[in-house]
KETI-667090 format. One line per 2 residues: number of its first residue (from 0); for each residue x, y, z negated of N, C-alpha, C. Coordinates in pm, whole numbers. Each point is the difference from the previous one (the first is absolute). Last residue first. Layout:
BEGIN
NUM> X:Y:Z:X:Y:Z:X:Y:Z ~ ...;
END
This chain:
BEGIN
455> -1724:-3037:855:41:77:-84:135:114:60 ~ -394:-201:325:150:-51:-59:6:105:-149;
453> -429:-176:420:100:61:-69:113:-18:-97 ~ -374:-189:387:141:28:14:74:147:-111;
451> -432:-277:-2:-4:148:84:119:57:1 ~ -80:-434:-136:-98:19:34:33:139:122;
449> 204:-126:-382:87:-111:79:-71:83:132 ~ -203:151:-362:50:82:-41:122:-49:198;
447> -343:-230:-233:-39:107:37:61:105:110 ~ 118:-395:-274:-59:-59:170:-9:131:71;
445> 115:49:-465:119:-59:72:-42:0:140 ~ -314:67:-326:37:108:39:153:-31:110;
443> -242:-342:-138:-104:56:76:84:91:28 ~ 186:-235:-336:3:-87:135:-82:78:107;
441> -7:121:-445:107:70:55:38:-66:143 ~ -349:-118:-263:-53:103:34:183:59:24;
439> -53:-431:-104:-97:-13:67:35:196:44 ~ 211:-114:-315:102:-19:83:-132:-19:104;
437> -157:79:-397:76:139:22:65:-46:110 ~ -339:-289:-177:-37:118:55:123:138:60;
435> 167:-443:-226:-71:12:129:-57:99:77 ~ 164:37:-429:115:-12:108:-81:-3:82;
433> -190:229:-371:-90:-124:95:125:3:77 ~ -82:373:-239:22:-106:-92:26:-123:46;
431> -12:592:141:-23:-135:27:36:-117:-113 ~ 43:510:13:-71:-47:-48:-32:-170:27;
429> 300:207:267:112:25:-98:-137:-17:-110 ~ -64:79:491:51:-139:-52:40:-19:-187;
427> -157:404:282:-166:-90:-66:111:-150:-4 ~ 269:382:92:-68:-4:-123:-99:-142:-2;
425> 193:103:386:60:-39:-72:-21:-16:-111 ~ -252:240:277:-14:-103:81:98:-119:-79;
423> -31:484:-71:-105:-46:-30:-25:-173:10 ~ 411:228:164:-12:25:-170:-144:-81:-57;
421> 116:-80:569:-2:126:-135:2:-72:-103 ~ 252:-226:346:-107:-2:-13:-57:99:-124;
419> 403:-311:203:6:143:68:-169:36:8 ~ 248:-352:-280:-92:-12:111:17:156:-14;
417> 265:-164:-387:103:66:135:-107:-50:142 ~ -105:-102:-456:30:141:-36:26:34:86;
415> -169:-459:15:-66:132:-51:76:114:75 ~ 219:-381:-21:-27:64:112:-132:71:17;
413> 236:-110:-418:90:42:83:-47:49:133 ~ -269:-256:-317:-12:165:-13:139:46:79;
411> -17:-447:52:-162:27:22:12:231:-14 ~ 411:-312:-109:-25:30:129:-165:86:43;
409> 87:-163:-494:87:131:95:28:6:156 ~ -441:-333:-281:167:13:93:51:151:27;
407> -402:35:-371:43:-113:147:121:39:27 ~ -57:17:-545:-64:93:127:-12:-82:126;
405> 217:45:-515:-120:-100:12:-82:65:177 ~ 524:-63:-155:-85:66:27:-143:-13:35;
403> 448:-223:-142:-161:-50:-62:-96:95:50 ~ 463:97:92:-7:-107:50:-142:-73:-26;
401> 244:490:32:-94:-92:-88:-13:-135:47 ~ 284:302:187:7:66:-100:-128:-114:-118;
399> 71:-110:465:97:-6:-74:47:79:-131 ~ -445:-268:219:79:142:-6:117:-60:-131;
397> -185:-395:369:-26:84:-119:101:150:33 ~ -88:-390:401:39:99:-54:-51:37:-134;
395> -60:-263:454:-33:-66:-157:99:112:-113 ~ -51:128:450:-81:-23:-8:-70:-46:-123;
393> 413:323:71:-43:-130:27:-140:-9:-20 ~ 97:509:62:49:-96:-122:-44:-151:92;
391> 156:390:295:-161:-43:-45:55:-146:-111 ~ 332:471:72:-43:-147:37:-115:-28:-27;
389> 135:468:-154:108:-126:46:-117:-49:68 ~ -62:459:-143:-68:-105:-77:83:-142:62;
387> 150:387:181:-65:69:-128:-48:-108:-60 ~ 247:-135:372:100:141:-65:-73:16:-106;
385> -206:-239:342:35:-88:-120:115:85:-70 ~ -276:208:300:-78:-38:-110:97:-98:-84;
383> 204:233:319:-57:93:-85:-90:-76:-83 ~ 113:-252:378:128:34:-86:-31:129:-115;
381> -313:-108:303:-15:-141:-80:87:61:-110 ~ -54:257:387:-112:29:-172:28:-112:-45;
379> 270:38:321:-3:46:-51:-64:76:-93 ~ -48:-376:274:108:-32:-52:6:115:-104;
377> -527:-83:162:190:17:92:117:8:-119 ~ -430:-372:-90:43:165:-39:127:93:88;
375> -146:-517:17:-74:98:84:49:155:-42 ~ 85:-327:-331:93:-26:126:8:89:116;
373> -369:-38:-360:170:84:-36:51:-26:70 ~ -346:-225:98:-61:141:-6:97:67:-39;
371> 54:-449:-77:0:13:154:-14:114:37 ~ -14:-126:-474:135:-15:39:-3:85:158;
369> -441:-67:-157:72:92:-38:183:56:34 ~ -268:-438:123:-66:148:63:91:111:-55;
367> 56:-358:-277:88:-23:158:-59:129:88 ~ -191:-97:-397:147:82:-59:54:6:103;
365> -403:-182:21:-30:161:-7:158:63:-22 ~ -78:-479:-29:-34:87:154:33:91:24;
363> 39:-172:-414:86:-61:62:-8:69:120 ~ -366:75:-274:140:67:-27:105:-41:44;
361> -378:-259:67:-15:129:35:120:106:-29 ~ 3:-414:-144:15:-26:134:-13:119:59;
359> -100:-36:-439:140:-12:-44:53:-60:190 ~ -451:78:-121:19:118:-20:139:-18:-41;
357> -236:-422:71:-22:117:110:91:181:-17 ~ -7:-337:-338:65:-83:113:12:107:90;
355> -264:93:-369:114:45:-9:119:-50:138 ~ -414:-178:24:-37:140:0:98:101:-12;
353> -13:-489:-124:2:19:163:20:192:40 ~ 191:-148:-501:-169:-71:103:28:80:118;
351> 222:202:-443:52:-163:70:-75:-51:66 ~ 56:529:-78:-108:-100:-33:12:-140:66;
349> 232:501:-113:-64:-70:110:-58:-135:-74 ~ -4:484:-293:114:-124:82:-57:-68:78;
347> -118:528:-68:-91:-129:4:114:-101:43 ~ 181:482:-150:-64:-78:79:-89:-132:-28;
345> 84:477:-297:39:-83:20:-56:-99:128 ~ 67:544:-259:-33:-76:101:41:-172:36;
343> -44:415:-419:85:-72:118:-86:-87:53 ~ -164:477:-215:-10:-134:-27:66:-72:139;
341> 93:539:-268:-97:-124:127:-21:-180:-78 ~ 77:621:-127:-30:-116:-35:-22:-119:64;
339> 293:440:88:-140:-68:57:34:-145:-116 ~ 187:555:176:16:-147:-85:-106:-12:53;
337> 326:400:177:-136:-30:5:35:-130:-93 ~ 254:419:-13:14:-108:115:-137:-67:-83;
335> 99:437:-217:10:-17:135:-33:-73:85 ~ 17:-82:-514:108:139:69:34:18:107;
333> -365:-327:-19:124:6:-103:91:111:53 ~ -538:-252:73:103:79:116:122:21:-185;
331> -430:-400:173:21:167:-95:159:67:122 ~ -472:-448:51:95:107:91:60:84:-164;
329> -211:-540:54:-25:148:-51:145:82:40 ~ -56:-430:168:-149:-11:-34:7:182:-77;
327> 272:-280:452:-21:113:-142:-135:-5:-38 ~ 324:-405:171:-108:0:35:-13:166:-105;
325> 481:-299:210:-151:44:-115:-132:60:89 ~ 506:-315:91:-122:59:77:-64:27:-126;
323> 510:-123:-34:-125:-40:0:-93:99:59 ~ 464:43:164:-16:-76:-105:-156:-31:9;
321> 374:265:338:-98:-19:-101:13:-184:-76 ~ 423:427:84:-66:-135:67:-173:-36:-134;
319> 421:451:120:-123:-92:-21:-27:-136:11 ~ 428:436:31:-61:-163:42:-68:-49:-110;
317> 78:543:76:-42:-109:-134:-2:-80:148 ~ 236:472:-22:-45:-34:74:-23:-192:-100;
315> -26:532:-84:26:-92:-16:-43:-97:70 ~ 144:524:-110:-75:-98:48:44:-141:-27;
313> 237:379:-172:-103:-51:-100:-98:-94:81 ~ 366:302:215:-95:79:-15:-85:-90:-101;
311> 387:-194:127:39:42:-15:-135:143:-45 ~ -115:-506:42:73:34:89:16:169:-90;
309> -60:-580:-146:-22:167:-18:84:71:84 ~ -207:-526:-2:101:91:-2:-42:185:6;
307> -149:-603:-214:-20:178:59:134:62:33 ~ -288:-554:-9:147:119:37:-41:135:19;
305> -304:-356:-155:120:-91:50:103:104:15 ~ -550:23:-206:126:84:55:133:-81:31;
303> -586:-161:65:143:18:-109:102:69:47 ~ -572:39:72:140:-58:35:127:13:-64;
301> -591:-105:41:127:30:-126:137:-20:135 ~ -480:92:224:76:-144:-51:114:63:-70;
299> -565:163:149:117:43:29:129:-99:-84 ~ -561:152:102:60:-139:-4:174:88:-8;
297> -349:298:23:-76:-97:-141:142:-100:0 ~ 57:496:248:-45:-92:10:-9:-108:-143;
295> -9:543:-44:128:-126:140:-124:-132:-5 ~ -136:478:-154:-42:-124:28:67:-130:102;
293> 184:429:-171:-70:-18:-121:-101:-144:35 ~ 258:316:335:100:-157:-71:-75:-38:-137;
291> -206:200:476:3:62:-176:85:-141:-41 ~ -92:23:454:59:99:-37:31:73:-161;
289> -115:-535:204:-45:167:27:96:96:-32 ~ 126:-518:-46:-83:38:91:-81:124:45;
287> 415:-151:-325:-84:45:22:-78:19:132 ~ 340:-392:-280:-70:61:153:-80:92:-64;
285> 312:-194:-376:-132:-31:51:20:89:115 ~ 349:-290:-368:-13:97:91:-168:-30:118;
283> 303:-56:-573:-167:-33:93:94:112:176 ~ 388:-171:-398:-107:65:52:-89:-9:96;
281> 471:-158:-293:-119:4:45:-88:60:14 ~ 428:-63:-283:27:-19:151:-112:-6:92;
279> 140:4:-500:-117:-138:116:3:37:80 ~ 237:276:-322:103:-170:-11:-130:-87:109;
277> 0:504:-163:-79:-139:-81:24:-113:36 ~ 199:357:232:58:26:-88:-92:-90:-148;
275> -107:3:481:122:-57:6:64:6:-181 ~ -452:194:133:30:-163:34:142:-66:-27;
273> -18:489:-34:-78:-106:-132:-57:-123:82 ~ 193:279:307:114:-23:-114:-94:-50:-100;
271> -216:71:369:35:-124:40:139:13:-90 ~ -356:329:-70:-67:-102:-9:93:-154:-5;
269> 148:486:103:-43:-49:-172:-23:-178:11 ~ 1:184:399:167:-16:-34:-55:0:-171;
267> -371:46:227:3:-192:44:184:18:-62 ~ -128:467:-23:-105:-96:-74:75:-144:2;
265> 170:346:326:39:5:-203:-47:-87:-81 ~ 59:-90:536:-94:107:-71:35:-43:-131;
263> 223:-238:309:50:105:-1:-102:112:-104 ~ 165:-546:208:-73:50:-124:26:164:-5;
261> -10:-432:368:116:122:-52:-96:72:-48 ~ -18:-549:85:-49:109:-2:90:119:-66;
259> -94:-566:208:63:131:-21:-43:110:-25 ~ -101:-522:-64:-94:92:62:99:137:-24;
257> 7:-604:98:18:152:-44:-80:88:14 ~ -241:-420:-57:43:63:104:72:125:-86;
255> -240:-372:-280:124:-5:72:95:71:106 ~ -556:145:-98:108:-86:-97:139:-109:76;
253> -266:526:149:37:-145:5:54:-99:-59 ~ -192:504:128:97:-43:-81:-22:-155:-10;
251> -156:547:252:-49:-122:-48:124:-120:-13 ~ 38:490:-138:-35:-49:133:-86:-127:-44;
249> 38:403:-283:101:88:82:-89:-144:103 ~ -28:117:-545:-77:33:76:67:9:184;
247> 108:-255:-499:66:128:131:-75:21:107 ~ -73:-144:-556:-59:-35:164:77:121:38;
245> 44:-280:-512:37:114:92:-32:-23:113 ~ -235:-288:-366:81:36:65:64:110:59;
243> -259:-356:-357:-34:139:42:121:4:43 ~ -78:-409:-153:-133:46:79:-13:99:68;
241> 439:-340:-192:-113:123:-23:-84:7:114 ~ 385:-241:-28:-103:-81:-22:-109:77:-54;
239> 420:111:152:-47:-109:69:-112:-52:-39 ~ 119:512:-130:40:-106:-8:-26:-118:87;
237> -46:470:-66:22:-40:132:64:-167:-23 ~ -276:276:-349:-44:11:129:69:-42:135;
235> 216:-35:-444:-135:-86:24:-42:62:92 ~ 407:196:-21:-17:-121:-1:-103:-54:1;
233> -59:455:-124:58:-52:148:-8:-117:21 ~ -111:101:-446:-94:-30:105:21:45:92;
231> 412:-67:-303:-109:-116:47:-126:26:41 ~ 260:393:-20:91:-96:136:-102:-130:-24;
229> -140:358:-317:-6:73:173:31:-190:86 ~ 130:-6:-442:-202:-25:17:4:58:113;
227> 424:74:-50:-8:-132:-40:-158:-40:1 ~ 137:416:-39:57:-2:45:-46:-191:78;
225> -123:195:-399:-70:108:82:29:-71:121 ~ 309:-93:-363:-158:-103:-17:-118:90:145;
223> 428:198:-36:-2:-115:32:-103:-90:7 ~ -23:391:-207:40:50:139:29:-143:93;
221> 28:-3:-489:-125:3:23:-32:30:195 ~ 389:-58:-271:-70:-112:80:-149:47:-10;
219> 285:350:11:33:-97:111:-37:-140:-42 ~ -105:324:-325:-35:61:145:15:-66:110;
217> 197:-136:-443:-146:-55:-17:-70:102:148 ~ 470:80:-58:-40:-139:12:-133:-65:19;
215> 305:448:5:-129:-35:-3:-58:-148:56 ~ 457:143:-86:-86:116:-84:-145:-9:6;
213> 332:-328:229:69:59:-111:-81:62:-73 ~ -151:-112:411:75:-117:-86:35:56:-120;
211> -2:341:302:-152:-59:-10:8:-107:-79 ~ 411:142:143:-41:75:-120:-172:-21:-7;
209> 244:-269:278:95:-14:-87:-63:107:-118 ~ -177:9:469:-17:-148:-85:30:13:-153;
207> 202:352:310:-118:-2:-93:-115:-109:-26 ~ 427:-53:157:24:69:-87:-148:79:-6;
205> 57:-294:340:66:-73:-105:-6:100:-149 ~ -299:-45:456:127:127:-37:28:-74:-132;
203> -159:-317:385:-74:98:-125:137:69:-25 ~ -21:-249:477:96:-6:-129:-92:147:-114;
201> -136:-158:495:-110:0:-125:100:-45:-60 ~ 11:184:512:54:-16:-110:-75:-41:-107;
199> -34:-11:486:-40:-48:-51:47:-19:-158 ~ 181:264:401:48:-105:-75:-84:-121:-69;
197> -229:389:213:66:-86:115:54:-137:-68 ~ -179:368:-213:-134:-81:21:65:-132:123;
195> 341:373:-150:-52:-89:-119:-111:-108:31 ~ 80:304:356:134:-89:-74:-3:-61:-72;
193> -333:314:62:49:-106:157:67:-128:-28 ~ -180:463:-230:75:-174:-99:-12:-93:83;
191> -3:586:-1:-21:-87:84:29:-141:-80 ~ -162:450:-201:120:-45:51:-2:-137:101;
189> -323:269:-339:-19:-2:128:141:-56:76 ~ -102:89:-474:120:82:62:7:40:123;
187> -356:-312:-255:60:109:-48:36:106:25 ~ -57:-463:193:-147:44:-37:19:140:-81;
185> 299:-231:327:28:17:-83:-134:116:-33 ~ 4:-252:446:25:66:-73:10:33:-150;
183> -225:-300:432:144:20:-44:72:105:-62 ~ -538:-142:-25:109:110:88:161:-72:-72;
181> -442:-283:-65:-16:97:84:138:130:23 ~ 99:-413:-240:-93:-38:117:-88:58:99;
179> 306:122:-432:57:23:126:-86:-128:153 ~ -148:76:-466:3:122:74:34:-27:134;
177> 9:-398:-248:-151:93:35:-7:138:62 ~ 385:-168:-164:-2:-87:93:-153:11:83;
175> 189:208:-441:34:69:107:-25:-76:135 ~ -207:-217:-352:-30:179:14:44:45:109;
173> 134:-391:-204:-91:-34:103:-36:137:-11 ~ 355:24:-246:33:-95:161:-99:-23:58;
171> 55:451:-362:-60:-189:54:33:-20:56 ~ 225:460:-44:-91:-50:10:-7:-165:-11;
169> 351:480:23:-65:-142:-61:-121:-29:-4 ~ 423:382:254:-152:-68:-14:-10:-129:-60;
167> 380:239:251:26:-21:-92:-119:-15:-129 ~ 140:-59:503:-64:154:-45:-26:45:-169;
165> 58:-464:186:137:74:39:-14:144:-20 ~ -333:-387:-268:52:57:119:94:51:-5;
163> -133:-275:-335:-10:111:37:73:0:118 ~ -341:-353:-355:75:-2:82:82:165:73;
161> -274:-332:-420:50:152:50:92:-32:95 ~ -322:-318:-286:95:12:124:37:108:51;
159> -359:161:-245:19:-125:6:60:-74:112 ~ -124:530:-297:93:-109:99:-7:-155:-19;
157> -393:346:-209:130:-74:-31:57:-63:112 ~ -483:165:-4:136:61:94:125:-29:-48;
155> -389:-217:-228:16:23:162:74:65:48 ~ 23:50:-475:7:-116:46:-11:-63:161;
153> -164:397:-199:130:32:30:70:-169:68 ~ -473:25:-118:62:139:87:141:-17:46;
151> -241:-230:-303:29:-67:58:31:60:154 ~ 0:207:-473:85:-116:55:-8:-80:81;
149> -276:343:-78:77:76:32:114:-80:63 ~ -446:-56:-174:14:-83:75:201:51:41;
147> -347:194:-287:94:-96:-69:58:-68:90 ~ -178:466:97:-73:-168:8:106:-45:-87;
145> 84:449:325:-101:-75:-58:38:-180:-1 ~ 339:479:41:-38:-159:87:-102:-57:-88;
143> 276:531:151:-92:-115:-120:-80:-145:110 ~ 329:439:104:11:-31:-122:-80:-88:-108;
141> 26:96:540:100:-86:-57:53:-19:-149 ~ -421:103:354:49:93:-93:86:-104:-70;
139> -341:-15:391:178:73:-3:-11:36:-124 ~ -395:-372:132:35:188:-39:137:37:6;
137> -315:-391:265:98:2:-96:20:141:-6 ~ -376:-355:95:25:130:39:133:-32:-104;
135> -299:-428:247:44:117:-121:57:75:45 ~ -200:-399:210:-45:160:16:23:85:-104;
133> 23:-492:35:-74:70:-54:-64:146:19 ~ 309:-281:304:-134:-70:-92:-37:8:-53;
131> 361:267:182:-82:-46:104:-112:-117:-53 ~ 320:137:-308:-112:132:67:-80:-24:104;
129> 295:-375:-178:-86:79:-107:-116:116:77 ~ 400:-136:222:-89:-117:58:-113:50:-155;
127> 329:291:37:-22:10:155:-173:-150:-34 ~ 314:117:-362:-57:71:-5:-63:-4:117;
125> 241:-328:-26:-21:4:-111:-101:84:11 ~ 375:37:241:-83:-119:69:-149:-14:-82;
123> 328:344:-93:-65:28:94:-123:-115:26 ~ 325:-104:-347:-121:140:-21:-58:21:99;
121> 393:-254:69:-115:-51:-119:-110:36:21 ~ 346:234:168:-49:-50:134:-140:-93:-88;
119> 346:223:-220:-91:86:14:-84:-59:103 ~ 272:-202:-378:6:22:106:-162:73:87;
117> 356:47:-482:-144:-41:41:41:4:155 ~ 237:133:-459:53:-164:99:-123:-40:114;
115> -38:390:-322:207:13:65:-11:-136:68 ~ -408:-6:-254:-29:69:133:131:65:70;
113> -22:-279:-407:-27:-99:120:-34:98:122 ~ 351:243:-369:-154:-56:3:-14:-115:138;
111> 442:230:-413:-71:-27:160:-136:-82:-5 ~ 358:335:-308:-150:-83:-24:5:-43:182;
109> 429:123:-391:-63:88:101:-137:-101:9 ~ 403:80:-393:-69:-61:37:-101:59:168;
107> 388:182:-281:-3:-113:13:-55:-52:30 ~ 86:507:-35:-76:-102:-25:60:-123:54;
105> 109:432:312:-113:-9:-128:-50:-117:-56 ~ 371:100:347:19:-78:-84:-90:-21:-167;
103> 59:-31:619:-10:100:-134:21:-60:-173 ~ -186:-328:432:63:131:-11:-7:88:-105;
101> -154:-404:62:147:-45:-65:29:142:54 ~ -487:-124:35:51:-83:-53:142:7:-94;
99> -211:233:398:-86:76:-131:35:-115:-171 ~ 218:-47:444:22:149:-4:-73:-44:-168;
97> -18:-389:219:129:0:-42:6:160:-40 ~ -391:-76:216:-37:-76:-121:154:10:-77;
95> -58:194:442:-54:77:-126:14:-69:-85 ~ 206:-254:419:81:106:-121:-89:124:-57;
93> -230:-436:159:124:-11:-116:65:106:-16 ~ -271:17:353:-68:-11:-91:65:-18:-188;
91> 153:70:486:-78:139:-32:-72:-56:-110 ~ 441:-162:175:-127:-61:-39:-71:80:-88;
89> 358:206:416:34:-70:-176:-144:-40:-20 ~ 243:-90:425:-108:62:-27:2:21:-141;
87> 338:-114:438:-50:-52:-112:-50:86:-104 ~ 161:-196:538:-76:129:-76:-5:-52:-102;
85> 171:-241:337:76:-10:-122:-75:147:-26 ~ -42:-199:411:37:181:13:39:-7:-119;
83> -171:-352:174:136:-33:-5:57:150:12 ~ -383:-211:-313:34:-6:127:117:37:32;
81> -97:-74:-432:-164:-27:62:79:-29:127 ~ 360:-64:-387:-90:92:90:-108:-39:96;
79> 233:-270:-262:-34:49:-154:-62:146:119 ~ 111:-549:85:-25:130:84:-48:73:-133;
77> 233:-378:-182:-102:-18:84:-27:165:40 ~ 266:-203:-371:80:-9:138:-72:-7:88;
75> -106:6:-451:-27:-104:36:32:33:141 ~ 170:307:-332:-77:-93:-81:-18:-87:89;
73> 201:395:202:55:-59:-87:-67:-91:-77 ~ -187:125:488:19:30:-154:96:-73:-77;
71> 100:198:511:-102:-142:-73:-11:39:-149 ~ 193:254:454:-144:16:-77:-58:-108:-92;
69> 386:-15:339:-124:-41:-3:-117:19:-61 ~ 442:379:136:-1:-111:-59:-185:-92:21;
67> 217:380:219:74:-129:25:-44:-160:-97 ~ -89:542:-74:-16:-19:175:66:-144:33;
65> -138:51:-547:42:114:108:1:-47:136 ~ -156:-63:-541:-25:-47:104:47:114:127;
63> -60:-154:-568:134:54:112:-59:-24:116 ~ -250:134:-466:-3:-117:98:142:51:113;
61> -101:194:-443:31:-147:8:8:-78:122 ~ -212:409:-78:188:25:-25:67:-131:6;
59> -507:-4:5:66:70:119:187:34:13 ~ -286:-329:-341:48:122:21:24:65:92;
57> -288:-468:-28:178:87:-18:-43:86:-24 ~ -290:-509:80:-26:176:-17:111:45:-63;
55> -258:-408:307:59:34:-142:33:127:60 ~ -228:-254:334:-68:15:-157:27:41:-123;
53> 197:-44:521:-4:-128:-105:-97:-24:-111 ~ 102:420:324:-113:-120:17:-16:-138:-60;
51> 131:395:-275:48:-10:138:-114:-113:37 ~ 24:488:-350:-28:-152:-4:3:-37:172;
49> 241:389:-407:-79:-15:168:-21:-139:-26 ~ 32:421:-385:22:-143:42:-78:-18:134;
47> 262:382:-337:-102:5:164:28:-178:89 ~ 202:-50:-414:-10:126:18:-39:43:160;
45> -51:-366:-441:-9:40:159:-1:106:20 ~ 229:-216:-471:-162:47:67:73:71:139;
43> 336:-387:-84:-46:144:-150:-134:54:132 ~ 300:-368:144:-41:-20:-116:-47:125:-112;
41> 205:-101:506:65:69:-115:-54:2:-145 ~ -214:-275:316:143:55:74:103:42:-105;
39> -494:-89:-3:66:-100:-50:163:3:-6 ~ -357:342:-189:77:0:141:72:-122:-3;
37> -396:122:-363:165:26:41:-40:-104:143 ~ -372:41:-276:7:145:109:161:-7:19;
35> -149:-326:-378:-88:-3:117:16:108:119 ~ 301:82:-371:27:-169:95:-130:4:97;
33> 8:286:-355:23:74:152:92:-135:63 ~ -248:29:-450:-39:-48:156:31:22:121;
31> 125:141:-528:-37:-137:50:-30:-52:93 ~ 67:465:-103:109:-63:-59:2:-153:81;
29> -358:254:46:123:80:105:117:-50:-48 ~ -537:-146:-26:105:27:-86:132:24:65;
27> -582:-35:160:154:7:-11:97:39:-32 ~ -531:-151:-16:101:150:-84:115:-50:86;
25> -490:-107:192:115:-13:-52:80:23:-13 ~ -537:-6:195:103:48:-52:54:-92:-86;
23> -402:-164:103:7:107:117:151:71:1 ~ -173:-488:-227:40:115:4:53:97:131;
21> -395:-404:-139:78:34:109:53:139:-47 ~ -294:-327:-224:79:38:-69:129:-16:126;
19> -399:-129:238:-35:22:-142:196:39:-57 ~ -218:-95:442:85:110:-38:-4:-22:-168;
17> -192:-372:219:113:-9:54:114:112:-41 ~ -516:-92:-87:87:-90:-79:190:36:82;
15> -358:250:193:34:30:-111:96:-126:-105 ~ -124:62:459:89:-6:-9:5:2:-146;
13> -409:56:278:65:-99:77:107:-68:-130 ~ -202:433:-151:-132:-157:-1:99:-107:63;
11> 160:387:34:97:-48:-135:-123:-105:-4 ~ -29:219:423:145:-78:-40:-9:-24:-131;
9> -413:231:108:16:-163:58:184:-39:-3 ~ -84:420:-190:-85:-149:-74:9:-127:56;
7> 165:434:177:79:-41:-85:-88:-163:-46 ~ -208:251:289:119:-49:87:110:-35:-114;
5> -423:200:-171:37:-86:77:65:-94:42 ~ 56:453:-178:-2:-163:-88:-77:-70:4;
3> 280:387:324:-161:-43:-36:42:-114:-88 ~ 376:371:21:-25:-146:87:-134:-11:-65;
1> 381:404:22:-144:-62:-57:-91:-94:54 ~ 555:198:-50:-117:-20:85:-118:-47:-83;
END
């Protein structure tokens, strides 16, 4: 192919200290290495090698598996078939490299390249987010590759974590996990990976670890160093103490108040595995008030992940709970899901003098009104509300995920979130600073609300 040098420059400008003395190729010796490509089973090169769901890798002659038995692997006694039809696929990728390697008998020596080990999904992602920001052209022609940049070409599509399907396919673990956020299907063969996206598998294929390691060392850490600058500016953007955040564009959000949510569009499913997979567990969630999610709203509160479960199609269903209140001072967007630079939000402490006196009587009141206004609720919206968010926290109450939470009483935003009152009408609490001002102005909507006989 003929790639613009361009689209080469800015990777070896980003990367260049990283490809430097990156070999593209390596000889393999037919005397000396057919340990790396033996069969653990029978111990001599793979002959139409299948790989199971464990990660390791036989011979097809090797494997015994018939109408009775469990299907476990001989090495670590763990499900060695995908499903329970025990299909088994030969690893469309390992058996050319074993053909052009140990078949026949011209010579002693054979050559494998970083493009026998490439994942093709790499490339797509790669080539997809490039074109769409520069607007390059690509030529069909598969006998030439511009630039010196060549190494950092190949270097991106090097397997990392190879994982293979039951159709007998290798790809990345975060690759194929990207794919399979828009189609349940085997990005290739088209085959169905229901199953696979179901198990939640991520055992790496053991045996081509084993020859990436082996032959191209300075490719995989360089693929690593790549790898690793990706995940720490994940982490710093969703860190605790960063500025720049991930925003889920979806409700309005509350510090201490659960907040449930079933995660289904591809994006926020990128979005809510690199929260989880940078270890902070966090993310902005903002209200859009119009129709363009490009101007959600300014105010919106960090919430933390407490429990995911994955349902069998890749949805997901996330327990939330908020956390701090920000403020957005600059809008961007990230492979899809939206960011925001903000600034946190802190309250005004009360104040030892009459004034604070007053505003530690007022919340006393206001917590009893409130209590009295949940009572009123008919039984069976009550029982639905304390099903999704429990109980009205005590009065003298801290959060139980934070105990220093610099914010007002978790009761205060508790009976925020659950007045039977628009989006618009909820928001204007969540800029506030002033306990007073805020339990003053939820005491009105309470009366309001007592007022004209309505109920959550």
């Amino acid at each position: 192919m003929v790639y613009s040098t361009i689209w080469f420059d800015l990777f070896r400008e980003k990367n260049e200290a990283n490809m430097a003395a990156v070999d593209l190729a390596a000889v393999i010796d037919r005397c000396s290495d057919p340990d790396v490509f033996a069969c653990e089973l029978c111990k001599s090169v793979w002959d139409d090698p299948v790989t199971g769901a464990c990660g390791h890798t036989f011979c097809r002659r090797c494997i015994r598996v018939d109408g009775n038995s469990a299907a476990l692997c001989s090495l670590c006694s763990k499900s060695f078939a995908f499903d329970s039809a025990r299909r088994l696929c030969t690893n469309v990728l390992l058996f050319p490299i074993v053909e052009k390697c140990f078949a026949g008998n011209e010579g002693k020596k054979a050559v494998i390249a970083t493009d026998d080990l490439e994942c093709t999904l790499c490339l797509r992602y790669i080539l997809y987010f490039w074109l769409q920001v520069h607007s390059l052209q690509i030529i069909n022609d598969s006998s030439v590759v511009v630039g010196t940049a060549v190494g950092i070409f190949f270097v991106f599509r090097l397997l990392f974590r190879p994982v293979t399907t039951h159709c007998g396919h290798t790809f990345c673990l975060g690759c194929i996990y990207r794919s399979l956020d828009h189609r349940i299907h085997c990005p290739l063969c088209k085959e169905s990976l229901e199953q696979f996206l179901a198990d939640r598998r991520e055992t790496t294929t053991e045996a081509i670890e084993k020859i990436i390691e082996r032959y191209f060392p300075e490719a995989l850490e360089a693929r690593r160093t790549v790898e690793a600058e990706e995940m720490m500016q994940i982490q710093k953007s969703v860190s605790a103490n960063s500025q720049e955040i991930p925003i889920f564009v979806c409700t309005v959000a509350f510090p201490n108040v659960p907040c449930p949510l079933r995660i289904f569009e591809p994006r926020y499913r990128l979005m809510m595995r690199r929260c989880l997979e940078s270890g902070t567990r966090q993310f902005g969630m903002c209200t859009c008030l119009s129709s363009d999610e490009e101007n959600f709203h300014e105010y919106g509160t960090v919430l933390k992940i407490r429990d995911v479960q994955y349902l069998p199609d890749g949805q997901m269903f996330v327990d939330c709970v908020g956390e701090r209140r920000f403020r957005v001072l600059t809008k961007g967007i990230q492979d899809g899901y939206r960011t925001a630079i903000v600034e946190f939000i802190r309250h005004e402490p009360l104040a030892r003098d009459e004034q604070g006196d007053d505003v530690r009587q007022l919340l006393r009141d206001v917590y009893k009104e409130s209590v009295d206004w949940i009572a009123s609720i008919p039984p069976m919206s009550r029982a639905r509300l304390v099903h999704s968010l429990g109980n009205i926290p005590a009065e003298d109450s801290t959060s139980d995920e934070n105990p220093a939470s610099p914010d007002f009483p978790p009761w205060v935003w508790y009976v925020v979130a659950i007045l039977p009152v628009d989006q618009r009408a909820q928001v204007c609490f969540l800029p506030m600073t002033s306990l007073g001002e805020c339990v003053l102005s939820l005491r009105r909507v309470l009366r309001y609300v007592c007022h004209h006989g309505q109920s959550s």
